[in-house]
VMD Tcl script that draws the C-alpha trace (Angstrom):
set ca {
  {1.10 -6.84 -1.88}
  {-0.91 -7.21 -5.11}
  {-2.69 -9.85 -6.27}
  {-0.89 -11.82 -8.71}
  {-4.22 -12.24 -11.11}
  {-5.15 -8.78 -10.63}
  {-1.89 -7.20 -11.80}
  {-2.14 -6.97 -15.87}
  {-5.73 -5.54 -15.64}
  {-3.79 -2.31 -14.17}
  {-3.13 -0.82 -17.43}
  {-6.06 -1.69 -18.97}
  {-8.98 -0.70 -16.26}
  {-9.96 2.41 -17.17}
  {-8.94 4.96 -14.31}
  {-10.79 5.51 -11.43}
  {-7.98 6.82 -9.79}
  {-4.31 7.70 -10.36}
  {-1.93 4.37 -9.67}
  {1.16 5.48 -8.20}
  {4.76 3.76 -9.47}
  {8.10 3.77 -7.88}
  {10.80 4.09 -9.16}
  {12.86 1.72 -8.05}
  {16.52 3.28 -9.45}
  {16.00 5.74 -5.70}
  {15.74 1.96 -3.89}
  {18.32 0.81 -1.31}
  {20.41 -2.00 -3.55}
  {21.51 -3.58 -0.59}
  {18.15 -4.28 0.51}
  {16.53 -4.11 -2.90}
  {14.01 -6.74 -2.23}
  {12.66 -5.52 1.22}
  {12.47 -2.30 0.26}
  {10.48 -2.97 -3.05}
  {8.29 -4.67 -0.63}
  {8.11 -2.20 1.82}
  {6.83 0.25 -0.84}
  {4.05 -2.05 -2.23}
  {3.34 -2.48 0.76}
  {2.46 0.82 1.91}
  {-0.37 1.19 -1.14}
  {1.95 1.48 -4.79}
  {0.65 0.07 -7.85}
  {2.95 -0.77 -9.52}
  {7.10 -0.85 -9.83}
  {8.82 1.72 -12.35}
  {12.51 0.13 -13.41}
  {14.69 2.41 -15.32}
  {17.03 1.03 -18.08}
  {20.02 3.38 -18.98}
  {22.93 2.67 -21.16}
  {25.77 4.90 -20.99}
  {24.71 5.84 -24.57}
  {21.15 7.23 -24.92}
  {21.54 9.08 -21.25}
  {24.62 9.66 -19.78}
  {24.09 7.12 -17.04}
  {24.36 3.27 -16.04}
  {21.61 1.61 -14.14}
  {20.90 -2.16 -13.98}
  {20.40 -5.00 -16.26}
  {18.23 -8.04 -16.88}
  {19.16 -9.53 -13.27}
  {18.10 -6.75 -11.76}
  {15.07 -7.13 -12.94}
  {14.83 -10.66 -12.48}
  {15.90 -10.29 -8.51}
  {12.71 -8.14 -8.27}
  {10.28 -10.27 -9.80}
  {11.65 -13.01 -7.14}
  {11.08 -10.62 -4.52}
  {8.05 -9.67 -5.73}
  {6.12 -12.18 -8.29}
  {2.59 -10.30 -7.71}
  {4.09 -6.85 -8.89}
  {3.50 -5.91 -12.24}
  {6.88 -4.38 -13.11}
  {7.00 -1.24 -15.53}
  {10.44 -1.97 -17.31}
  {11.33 1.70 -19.36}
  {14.11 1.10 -21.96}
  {16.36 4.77 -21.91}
  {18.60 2.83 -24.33}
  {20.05 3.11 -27.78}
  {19.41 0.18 -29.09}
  {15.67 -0.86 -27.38}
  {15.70 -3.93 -29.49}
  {18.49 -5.85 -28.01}
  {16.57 -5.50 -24.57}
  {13.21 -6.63 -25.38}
  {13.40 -10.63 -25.07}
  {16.20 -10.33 -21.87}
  {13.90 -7.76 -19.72}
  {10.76 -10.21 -20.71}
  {12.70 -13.19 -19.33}
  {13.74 -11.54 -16.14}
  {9.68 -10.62 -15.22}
  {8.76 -7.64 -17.26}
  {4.99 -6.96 -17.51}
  {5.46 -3.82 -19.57}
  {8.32 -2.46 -21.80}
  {8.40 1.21 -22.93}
  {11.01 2.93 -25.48}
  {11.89 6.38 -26.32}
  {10.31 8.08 -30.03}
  {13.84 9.72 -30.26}
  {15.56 6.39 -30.79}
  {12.68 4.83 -32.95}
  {10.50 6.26 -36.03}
  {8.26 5.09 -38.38}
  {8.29 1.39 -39.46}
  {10.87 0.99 -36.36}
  {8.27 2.14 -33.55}
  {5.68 0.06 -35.29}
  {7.54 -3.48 -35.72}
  {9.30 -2.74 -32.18}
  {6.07 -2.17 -30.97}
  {4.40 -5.97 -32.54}
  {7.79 -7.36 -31.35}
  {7.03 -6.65 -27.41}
  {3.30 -7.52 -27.94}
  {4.58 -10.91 -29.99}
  {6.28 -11.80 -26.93}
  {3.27 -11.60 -24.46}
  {3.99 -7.95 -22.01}
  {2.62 -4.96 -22.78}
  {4.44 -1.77 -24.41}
  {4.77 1.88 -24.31}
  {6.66 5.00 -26.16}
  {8.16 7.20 -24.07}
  {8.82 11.27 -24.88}
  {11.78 13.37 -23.66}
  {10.66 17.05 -22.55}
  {12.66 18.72 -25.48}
  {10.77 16.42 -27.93}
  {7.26 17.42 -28.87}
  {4.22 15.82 -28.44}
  {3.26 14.94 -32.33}
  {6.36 12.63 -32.45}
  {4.34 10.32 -30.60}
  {0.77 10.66 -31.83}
  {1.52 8.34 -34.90}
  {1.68 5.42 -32.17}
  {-0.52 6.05 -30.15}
  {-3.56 3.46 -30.52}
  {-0.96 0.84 -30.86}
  {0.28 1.04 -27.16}
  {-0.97 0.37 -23.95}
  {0.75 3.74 -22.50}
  {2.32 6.92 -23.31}
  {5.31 8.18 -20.98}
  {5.62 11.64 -20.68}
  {9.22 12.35 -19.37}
  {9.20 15.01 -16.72}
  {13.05 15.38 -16.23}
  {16.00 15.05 -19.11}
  {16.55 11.53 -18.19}
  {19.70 9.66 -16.90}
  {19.76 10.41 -13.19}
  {17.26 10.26 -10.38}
  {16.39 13.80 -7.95}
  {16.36 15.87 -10.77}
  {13.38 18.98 -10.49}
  {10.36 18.42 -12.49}
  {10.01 20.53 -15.64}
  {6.31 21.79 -15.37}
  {6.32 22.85 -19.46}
  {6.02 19.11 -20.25}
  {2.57 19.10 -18.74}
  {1.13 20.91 -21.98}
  {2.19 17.65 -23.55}
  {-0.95 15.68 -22.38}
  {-3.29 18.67 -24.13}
  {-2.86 16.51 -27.15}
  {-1.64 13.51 -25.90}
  {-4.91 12.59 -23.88}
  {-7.53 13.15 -26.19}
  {-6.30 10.25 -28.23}
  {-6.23 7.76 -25.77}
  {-8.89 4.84 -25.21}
  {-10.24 4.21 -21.87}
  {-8.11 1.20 -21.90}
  {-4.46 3.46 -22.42}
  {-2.56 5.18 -19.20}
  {-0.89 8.66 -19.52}
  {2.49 8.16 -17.44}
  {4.67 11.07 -16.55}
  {8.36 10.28 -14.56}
  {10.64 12.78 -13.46}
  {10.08 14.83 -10.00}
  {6.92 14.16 -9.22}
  {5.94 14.70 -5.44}
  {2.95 15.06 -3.07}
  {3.79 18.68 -3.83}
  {3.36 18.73 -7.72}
  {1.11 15.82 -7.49}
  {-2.49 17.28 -8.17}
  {-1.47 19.43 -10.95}
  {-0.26 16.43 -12.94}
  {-2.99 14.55 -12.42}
  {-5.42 17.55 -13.00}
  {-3.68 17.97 -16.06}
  {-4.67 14.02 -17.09}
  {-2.01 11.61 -16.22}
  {-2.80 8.82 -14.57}
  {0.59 7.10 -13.97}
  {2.85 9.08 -11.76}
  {6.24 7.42 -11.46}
  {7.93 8.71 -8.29}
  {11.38 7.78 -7.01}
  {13.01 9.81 -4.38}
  {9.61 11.42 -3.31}
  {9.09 7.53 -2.58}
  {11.69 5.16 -2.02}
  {13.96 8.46 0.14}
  {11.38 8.99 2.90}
  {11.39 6.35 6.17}
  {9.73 3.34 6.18}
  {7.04 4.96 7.68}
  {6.31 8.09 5.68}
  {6.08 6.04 2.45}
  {2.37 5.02 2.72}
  {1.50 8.58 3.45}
  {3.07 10.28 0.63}
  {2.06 7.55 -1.89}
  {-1.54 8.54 -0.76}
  {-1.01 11.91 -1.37}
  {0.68 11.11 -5.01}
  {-2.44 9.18 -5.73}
  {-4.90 11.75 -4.42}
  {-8.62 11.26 -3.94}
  {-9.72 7.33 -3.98}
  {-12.82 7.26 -6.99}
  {-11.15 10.71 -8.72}
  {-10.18 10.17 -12.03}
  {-7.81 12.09 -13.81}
  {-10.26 14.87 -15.82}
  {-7.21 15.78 -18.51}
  {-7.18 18.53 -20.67}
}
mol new
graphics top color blue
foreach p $ca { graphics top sphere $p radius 0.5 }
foreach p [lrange $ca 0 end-1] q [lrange $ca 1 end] { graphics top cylinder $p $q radius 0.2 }
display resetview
């Protein structure tokens, strides 16, 4: 398991190597805790934690005590809370109470002077903060936002369930996407990624893979191997574009 002071440099360090994040929506809920464990464990980063609504993707996931049962199980975990909501600002201040370290939205639900006071709203309250593209929506809708962010999302699936293949178009996103970024920003991507698509992502310069089934559906002891292979070479950063 993580160190507890170690986990908010994550973000920030620029990357030697890729940091791998599951998502924990492919977890066992009846054993939520232990198997959260189990995958930090076996050599994650990080914890991805997927926020649906009914409303922005046709799907339900969990809530603020969700969240909050995860940070108990894990308190050294820095937990990667992404908002696939309408409304993103009625989550903000219950996701930070329950343990989030980092709170992402989607472009497609806010614009302009929306992004940008959402945006000083999550930093105001302490955790870091993201935007967060769908594959139909192109890259320059985010590019406004970029230097005021810690990461960019790249979505690799139409979001609102979990197994769905990975869309390898979307990977032209971080041609312009990457560029922009400061040593101290992460390029995330979430949506199929596997030890099998793995090294083209990362070739093509993200540095965040969020993987959930690829993860959290292999046995206990499989995990550690295909995180390793998600990650890819220790002291390799990602090249991008």
């Amino acid at each position: 398991m993580p160190d507890p002071t170690e986990k908010h440099r994550l973000i920030h360090t620029p990357p030697a190597r890729a940091l791998v994040a599951p998502s924990i929506l492919a977890a066992d809920f009846a054993d939520l805790g232990a198997d959260c464990r189990d995958v930090m464990n076996a050599g994650a980063d990080l914890l991805h934690v997927d926020i649906m609504d009914g409303h922005f993707v046709p799907n339900l996931s969990m809530g603020p005590a969700v969240c909050a049962a995860v940070r108990r199980a894990c308190p050294g975990v820095f937990l990667d809370v992404h908002l696939m909501v309408s409304e993103p600002d009625a989550y903000v201040d219950p996701f930070v109470d329950a343990g989030a370290d980092l709170i992402s939205f989607h472009v497609e639900v806010r614009e302009g002077m929306a992004c940008r006071d959402l945006i000083k709203r999550i930093r105001e309250r302490g955790v870091k903060t993201g935007v967060v593209v769908n594959p139909p929506t192109p890259a320059e809708r985010v590019m406004p936002y970029v230097d005021l962010v810690d990461l960019v999302l790249v979505m690799s699936v139409n979001p609102g369930f979990g197994g769905q293949a990975f869309i390898p178009e979307v990977l032209e996103k971080a041609r312009m996407i990457k560029p922009a970024l400061r040593a101290d920003q992460r390029l995330e991507i979430d949506g199929g990624v596997s030890p099998g698509n793995a090294e083209r992502v990362r070739e093509a310069g993200f540095d965040v893979l969020v993987a959930g089934s690829a993860v959290f559906g292999l046995p206990a002891g499989d995990r550690a191997g295909a995180i390793a292979e998600i990650r890819g070479p220790a002291g390799v950063a990602s090249p991008g574009p």
